[in-house]
C-alpha positions in Angstrom: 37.6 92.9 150.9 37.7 95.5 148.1 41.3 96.7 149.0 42.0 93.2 148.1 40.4 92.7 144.6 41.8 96.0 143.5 45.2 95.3 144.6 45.1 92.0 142.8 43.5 94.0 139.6 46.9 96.0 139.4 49.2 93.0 139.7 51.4 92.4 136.9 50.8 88.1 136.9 47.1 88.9 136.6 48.4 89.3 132.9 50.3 86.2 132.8 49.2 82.4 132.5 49.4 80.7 135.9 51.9 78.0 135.3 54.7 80.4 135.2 54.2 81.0 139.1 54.6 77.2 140.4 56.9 75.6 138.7 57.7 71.9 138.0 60.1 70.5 140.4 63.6 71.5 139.3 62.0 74.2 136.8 63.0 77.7 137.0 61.4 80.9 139.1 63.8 83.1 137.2 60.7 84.7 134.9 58.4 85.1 137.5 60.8 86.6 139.9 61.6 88.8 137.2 57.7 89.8 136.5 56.9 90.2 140.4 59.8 92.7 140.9 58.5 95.0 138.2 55.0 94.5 140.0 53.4 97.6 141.6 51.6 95.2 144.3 54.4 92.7 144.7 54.6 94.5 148.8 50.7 93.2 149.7 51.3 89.9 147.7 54.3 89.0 149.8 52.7 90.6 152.4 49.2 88.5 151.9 51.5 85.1 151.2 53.0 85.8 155.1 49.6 86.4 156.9 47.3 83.8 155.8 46.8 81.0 158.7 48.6 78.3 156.4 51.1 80.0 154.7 53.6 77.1 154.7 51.1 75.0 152.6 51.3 77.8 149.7 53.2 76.7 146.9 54.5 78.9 143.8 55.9 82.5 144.4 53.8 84.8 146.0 55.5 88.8 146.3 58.6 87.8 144.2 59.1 85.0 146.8 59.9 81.3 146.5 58.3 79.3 149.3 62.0 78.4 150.6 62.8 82.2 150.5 59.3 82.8 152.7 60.0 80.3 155.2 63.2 82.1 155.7 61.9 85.6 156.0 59.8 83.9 159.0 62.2 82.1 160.5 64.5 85.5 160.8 61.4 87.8 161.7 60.7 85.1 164.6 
């Protein structure tokens, strides 16, 4: 359980205000893409987002990932 506070300690939207990371229907995930791939924990985030037992359900990006672009990475690692 500590490995995971620290790591989300270090991450850059730990910084940022929350709305930037699920936007409005139509909005743009431009800026938060752009914050996550500067992010020195953006591997375990993405990596976290893929692991947990409901990870279609999670909206917003999670490791510099849309929820399209997760579903995705799924599909092709199945």
């Amino acid at each position: 359980m500590r490995d995971r506070e620290d790591w989300r300690q270090r991450a850059s939207c730990a910084q940022v205000g929350g709305d930037l990371w699920f936007p409005e229907k139509g909005g743009t995930t431009l800026y938060a893409k752009r914050i996550c791939a500067a992010c020195p924990v953006a591997r375990q985030c993405l990596d976290e987002a893929m692991s947990l037992p409901n990870a279609e359900d999670q909206d917003g990006i999670r490791g510099g990932l849309s929820v399209r672009q997760r579903r995705a990475l799924r599909k092709a690692a199945a």
